[in-house]
Steps between C-alpha positions, in 0.01 A plus 500: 500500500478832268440833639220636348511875659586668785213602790575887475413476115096459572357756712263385748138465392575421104656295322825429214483285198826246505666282213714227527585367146197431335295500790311749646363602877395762724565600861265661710613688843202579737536577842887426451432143439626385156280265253635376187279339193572345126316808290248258386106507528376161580201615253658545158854416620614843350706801739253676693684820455477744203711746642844460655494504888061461500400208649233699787179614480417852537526494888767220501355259720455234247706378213260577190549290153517842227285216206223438733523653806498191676647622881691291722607498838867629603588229769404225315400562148171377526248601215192667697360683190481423159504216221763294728291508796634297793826414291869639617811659325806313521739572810857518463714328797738749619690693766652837590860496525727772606160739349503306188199290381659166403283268268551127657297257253 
């Protein structure tokens, strides 16, 4: 298990860019509920951020790819716009312990 972050570090309604080694992910917190994804576009296979911290769309209720604006759905990463259409981001396994998000491949 490796702790990733703690909950108090994303505010709710956006989301934090997280590295582990050489591998890269995101967490989302909406409605207080935590979601965590590899930063990888099933499109291109490339991090869907291009700046740190940005992986919302303007009103953050989707995750939005910053190459192609492919959006995605929070709870589940499903692609419901874009090149991907009707493919998913990766999800993480993981749980909150003592307010820290613990990765649990």
């Amino acid at each position: 298990m490796i702790p990733v972050s703690h909950i108090d570090d994303i505010e709710d309604e956006s989301s934090k860019g997280l590295s582990i080694g050489d591998d890269s992910y995101f967490a989302v917190k909406k409605d207080a509920q935590i979601y965590l994804y590899k930063n990888k576009c099933p499109h291109l296979g490339i991090e869907l951020n291009w700046q740190e911290d940005q992986f919302l769309n303007m009103d953050g209720a989707l995750i939005q790819c910053s190459t192609h604006g492919a959006l995605f759905l929070i709870e589940d990463g499903e692609c419901v716009s874009g090149p991907c259409m009707g493919e998913r981001l990766e999800a993480q396994s993981f749980e909150i312990i003592d307010g820290s998000i613990v990765l649990t491949r």
